[in-house]
N, C-alpha and C positions, 0 to 999 in steps of 0.2 A: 827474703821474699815476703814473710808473713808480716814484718815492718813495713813494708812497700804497701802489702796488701790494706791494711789497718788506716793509711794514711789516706789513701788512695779512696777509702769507704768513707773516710772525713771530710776528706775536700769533697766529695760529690755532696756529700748533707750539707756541708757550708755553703757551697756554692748555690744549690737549693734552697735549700733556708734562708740565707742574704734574699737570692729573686724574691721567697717568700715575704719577707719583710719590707722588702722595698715596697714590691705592689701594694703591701698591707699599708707600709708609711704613706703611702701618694692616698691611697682607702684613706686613713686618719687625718690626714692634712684637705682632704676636701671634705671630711664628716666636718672634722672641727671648724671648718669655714661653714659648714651650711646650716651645723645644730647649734654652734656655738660651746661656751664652756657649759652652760646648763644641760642640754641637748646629751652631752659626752657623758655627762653625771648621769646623765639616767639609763643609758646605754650600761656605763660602768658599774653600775646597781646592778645589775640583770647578769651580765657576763659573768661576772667571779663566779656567781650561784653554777651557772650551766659549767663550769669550769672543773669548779668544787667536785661536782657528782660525776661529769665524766672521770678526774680523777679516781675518785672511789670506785666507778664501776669496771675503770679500764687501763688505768697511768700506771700498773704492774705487770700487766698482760706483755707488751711488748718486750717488756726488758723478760720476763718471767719467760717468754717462749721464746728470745732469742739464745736465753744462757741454755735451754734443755735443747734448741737444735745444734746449738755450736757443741756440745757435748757429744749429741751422737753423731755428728759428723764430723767429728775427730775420731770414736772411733767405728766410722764407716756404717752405722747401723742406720741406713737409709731408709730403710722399710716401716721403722717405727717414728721416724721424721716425720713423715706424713701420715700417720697416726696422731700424731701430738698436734698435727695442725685440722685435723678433722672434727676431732673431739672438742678444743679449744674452740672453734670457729661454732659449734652448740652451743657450748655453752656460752660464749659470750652476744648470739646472736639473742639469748634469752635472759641475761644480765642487761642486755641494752634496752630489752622493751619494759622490765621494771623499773629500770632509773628513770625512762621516758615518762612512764605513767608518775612517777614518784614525786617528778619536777612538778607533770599538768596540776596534781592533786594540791601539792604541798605551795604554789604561787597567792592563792589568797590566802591563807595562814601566815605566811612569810610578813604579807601587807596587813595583813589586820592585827597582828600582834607587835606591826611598828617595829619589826626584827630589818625590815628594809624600811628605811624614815619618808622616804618617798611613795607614796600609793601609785602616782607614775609608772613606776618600772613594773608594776604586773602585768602587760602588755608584754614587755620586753621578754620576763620571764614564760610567759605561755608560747611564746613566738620560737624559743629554742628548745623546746620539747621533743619534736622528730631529730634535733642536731644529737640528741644523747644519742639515740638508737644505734643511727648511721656510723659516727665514729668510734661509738662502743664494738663495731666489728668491723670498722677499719685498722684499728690500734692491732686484731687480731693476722692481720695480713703483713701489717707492716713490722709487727715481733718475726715472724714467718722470713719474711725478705732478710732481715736483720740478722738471724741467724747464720743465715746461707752466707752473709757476708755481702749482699746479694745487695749494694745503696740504690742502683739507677731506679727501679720502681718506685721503694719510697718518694725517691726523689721526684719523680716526673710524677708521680698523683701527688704530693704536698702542690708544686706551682700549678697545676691543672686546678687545685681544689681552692687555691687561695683564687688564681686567678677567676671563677666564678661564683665565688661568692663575695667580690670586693663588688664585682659589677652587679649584683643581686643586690646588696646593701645601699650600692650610691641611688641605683635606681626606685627601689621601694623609699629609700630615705626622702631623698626628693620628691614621689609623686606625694608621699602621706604626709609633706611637713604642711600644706594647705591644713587637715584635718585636723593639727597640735603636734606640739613637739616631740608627744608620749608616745604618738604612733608611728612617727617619723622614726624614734630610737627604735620602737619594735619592729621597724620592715627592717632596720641597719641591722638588726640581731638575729631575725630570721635567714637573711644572707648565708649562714654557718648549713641550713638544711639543703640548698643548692648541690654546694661546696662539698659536705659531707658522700653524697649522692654520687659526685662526677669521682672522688677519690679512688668509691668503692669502683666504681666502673673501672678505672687505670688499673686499679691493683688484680681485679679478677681475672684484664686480659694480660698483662705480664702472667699471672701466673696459669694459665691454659698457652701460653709460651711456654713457658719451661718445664711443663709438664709432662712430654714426652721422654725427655732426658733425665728428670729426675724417675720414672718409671723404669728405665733402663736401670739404673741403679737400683732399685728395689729388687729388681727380680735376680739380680746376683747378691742380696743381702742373705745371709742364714742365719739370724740372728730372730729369738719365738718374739712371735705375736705379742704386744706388751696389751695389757689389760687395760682397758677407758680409765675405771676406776683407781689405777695406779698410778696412770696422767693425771688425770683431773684432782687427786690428792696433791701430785708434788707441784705440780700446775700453781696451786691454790696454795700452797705451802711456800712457794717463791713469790706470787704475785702477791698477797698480805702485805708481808713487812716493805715489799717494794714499792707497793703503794702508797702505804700510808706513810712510807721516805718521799713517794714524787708530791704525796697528796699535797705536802705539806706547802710548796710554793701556792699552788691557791688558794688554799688555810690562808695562809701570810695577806694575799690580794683581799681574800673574805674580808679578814679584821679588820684592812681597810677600813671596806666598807662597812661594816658593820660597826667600826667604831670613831669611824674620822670625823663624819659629819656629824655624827651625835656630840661627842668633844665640843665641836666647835660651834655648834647650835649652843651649848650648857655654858660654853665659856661668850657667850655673848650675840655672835654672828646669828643673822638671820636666817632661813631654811635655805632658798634661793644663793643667799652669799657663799655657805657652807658645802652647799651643792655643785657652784662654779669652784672654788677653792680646790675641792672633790676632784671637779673633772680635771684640772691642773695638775694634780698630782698623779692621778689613776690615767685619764685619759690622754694625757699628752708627754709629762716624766716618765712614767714608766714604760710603755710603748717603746721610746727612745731604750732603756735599762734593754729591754727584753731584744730588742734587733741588735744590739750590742754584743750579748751572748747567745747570740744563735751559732756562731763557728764553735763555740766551746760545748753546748749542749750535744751536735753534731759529733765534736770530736768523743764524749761521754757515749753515744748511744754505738757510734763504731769502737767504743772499745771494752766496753762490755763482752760482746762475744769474741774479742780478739782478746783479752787477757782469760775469761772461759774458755776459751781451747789452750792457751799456752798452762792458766793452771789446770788443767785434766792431762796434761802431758806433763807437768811439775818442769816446767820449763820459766825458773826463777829468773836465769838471766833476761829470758824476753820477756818477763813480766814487768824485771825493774827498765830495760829500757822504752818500756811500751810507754812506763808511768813516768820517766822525766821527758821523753819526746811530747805529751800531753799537756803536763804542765806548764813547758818552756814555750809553746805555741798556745796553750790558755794566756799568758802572761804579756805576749808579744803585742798578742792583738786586746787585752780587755783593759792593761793599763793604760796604755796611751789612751783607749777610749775613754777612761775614769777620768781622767785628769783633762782632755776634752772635752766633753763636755759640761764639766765643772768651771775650767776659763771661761769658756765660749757658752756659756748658756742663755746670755739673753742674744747673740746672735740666733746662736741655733734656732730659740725659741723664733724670732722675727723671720727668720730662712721659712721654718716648717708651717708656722702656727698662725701666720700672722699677726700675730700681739708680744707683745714684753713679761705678759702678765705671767707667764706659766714658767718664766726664768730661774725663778726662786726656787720652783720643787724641780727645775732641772738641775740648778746648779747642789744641791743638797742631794739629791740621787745619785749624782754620777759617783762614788767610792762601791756604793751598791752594784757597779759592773763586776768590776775587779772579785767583789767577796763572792760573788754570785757564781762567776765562772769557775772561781778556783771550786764554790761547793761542788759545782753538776761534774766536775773530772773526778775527784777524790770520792763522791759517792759511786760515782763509775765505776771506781778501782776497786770501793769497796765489795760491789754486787759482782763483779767481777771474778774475783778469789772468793765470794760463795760468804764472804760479809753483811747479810742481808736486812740484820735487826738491827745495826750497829747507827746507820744511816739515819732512821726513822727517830730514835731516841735523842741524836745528836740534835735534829731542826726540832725537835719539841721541844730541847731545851731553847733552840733561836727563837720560837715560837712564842717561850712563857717569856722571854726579852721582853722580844716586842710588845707583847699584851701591854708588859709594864711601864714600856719606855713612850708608847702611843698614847695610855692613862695619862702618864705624868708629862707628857714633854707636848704635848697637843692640847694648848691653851692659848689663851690671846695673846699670852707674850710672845709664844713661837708660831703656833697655829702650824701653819699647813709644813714650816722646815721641822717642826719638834717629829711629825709624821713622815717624813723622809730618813730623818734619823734613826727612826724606831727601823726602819729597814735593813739599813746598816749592818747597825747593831744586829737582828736576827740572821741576815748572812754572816756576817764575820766570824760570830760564836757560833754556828755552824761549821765551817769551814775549819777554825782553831781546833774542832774537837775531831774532826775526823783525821787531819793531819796528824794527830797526835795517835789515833788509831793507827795508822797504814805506818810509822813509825813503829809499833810495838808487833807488826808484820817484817819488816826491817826492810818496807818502799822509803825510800826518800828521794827527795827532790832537788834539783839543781839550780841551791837558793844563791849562790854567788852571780850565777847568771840571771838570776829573777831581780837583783838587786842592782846591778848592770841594766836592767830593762827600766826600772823604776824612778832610776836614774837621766837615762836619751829621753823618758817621758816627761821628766820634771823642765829638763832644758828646754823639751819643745813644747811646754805648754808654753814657760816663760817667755819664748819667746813670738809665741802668738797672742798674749796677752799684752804685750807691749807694740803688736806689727798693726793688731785690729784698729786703736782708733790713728794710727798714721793711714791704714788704707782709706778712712771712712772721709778723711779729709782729703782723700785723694782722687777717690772714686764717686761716682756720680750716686751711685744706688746703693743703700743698706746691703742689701742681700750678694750684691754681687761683693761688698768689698767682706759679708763674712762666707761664702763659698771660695774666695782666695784665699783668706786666712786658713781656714781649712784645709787647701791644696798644699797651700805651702808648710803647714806643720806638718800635714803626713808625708811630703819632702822628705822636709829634717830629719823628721823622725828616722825614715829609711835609709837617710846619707848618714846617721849616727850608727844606726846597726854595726855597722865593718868596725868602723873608731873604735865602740866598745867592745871588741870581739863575743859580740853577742850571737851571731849566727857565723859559720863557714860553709864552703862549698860541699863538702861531703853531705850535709845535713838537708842541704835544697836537692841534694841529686836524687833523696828520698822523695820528695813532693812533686806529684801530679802538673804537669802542664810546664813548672820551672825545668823541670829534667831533662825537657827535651831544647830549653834553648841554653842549657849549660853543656851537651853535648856538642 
């Protein structure tokens, strides 16, 4: 049941997060038609920034108060549950209003010290300033829900919140692009304050739902009063290192920016050139990487409090099979993606983006699915079993990689793939070092089967790499003949599963929504 339960919190965040992205992908496929690749670049200046600091103020909270309520309600101490979510919800209602002020303050500093190469994006940056506030005490709701186990809320304010601020962004984008470009990116950027807003609102009225019943519960707890101050220590003691493990993917985006364009200004390119280059990799590659791993991030954040209760019960067996059922469906879905859109990148790019040009940093990104997803489950596992610093050290070492491999590998010879690569590289060696942790826990994974997956992937790229231009000579329209190729690899793909006994029937009867038409 508690497998059923874990799985069942996963597919509801996949399933959410997919809409989430989708709507965000249609959002980015009509920004990148209206702003262009320059347009994206200034946009993608400004985001990491607001990214970065909500990180810092907030990217530990969630996981940090989902692992302390799945603890006490395991064991049943209900009454300090919602103590831990009172206290929390202070303090980060007042964490949120210094990062807000910290961003306003710190925006011409950022530009006048050339720390952002574009003066452009200080617009963008002043525009996401209320977004800190707001989702610095959304993260505080959605750790809460997480706990309890509790996805549909998350869920139904994530597509509430994307779906209006995609529509806040397309509309300020468009009425400001009259005025310039820079303003145009900052109405697409302030979109995030909308969205922020309607989240909070979803999550307050789920939870004034289930506030009756959790009160019930309370008042049959016997368990003393815990002290603000003994929250807000261990609070603060779990979200640190978990932050500054989540921080670390915007860290990664920062660098980027902070060092792609300048690279490639030094090696030659002009501001504007280095700018579109820019947006090609940040604005249209990566977007692709990140809607990619959104089932695997999902399956990470429901399993955090599902391996936190099973280790507070020392329930090893359900720990290791929580950790290869994660991995085995990490694997399913991020490989084929990697090697997808690595074949297929100058369709895809043509399908999304309208141009060819942004092919190159998709075809060079797509490995970065694969490492990425395996990182967000294995850091899972590690916060999970109360491994909290372990995570944080490992992407610092992905982190000092990358610095080096962006230095040296982003120049005119490679330019914009030497900076794809550098991404890689900072997942991979991430992902190698934590693997090799949860191994000295004695988690291991079911790499015969991962290698089986790696495998039905390789065939059905190959064989979309050779179907694409027979379609193109077939078919009337670009797009339509790489939307076939694409149908039909994810086919293959799926008529391979059985062949390699890669998945069986027992394992789908766990899975939400298949279960009921395998009965």
């Amino acid at each position: 049941m508690s497998s059923e339960k874990f799985l069942r919190g996963a597919a509801i965040l996949t399933m959410a997060g997919l809409t989430v992205k989708v709507i965000g992908s249609f959002n980015r496929i009509l920004l990148s038609r209206l702003l262009g690749g320059e347009g994206i670049g200034l946009y993608q200046m400004a985001y990491p920034v607001y990214l970065l600091l909500l990180a810092i103020s907030s990217a530990g909270i969630p996981v940090a108060i989902s692992i302390i309520v799945a603890e006490k309600v395991a064991r049943n101490d209900y009454y300090n549950v919602q103590r831990v979510f009172k206290v929390s919800l202070g303090l980060m209602a007042l964490t949120g209003l210094i990062f807000a002020v910290s961003l306003f303050t710190a925006a011409g500093w950022l530009v006048e010290n050339n720390i952002i190469s574009d003066p452009r994006a200080y617009y963008g940056l002043v525009a996401l300033t209320p977004a800190v506030f707001f989702s610095t005490i959304l993260a505080c709701f959605r750790g809460f829900f997480q706990g309890h186990q509790l996805m549909t809320p998350p869920a139904v304010s994530q597509i509430l919140e994307q779906l209006v601020r995609v529509m806040t962004m397309v509309l300020l984008a468009y009425y400001l692009l009259p005025y310039g470009l820079e303003y145009a990116a900052a109405g697409a950027a302030f979109g995030a304050v909308p969205g922020g807003i309607t989240g909070l609102i979803v999550l307050s009225f789920f939870y004034c739902r289930y506030k009756k019943s959790w009160h019930r519960e309370m008042l049959q707890a016997t368990v003393p009063k815990e002290k603000a101050f003994s929250i807000v220590k261990r609070l603060v003691l779990l979200a640190l290192p978990v932050s500054c493990a989540n921080i670390m993917v915007p860290i990664s985006s920062s660098i980027d920016m902070l060092l792609v364009p300048n690279r490639l200004v030094a090696s030659g390119f002009a501001v504007d050139e280095a700018t579109t280059l820019f947006g090609y990799l940040a604005g249209m590659a990566q977007p692709l990487l990140m809607m990619a791993t959104i089932p695997t991030m999902s399956l990470a954040a429901s399993l955090v409090p599902a391996v936190s209760e099973a280790h507070i019960l020392q329930d090893s067996v359900g720990i290791e099979k929580k950790a290869s059922t994660a991995m085995k469906l990490c694997c399913l879905l991020t490989v084929p993606a990697a090697v997808g859109m690595s074949v297929l990148a100058e369709p895809i790019s043509l399908l999304l983006y309208g141009t060819a040009e942004a092919a190159t940093a998709i075809r060079h990104s797509g490995p970065a699915i694969w490492f990425l997803g395996m990182h967000q489950i294995t850091t899972g596992l590690l916060q999970g079993i109360g491994i909290i610093n372990v995570p944080m050290f490992n992407m610092l070492c992905g982190i000092v990689a990358k610095v080096a491999a962006v230095w040296l590998l982003t120049d005119a010879a490679y330019n914009i793939v030497g900076a794809a690569w550098a991404t890689n590289i900072n997942f991979a060696l991430a992902t190698i070092l934590n693997i090799w942790v949860l191994r000295k826990y004695k988690i291991s994974f079911p790499w015969q089967t991962i290698i089986k997956i790696i495998c039905a992937a390789l065939l059905m790229g190959a064989a979309a790499y050779y179907l694409h231009p027979l379609l193109l000579d077939m078919l009337p329209l670009k797009a339509l003949a790489a939307a076939v190729t694409i149908g039909a690899a994810a086919v293959l793909y799926a008529a391979l599963m059985p062949v390699f006994g890669i998945a069986d029937k027992e394992e789908l009867k766990h899975m939400p929504v298949l279960k009921k038409f395998l009965k």
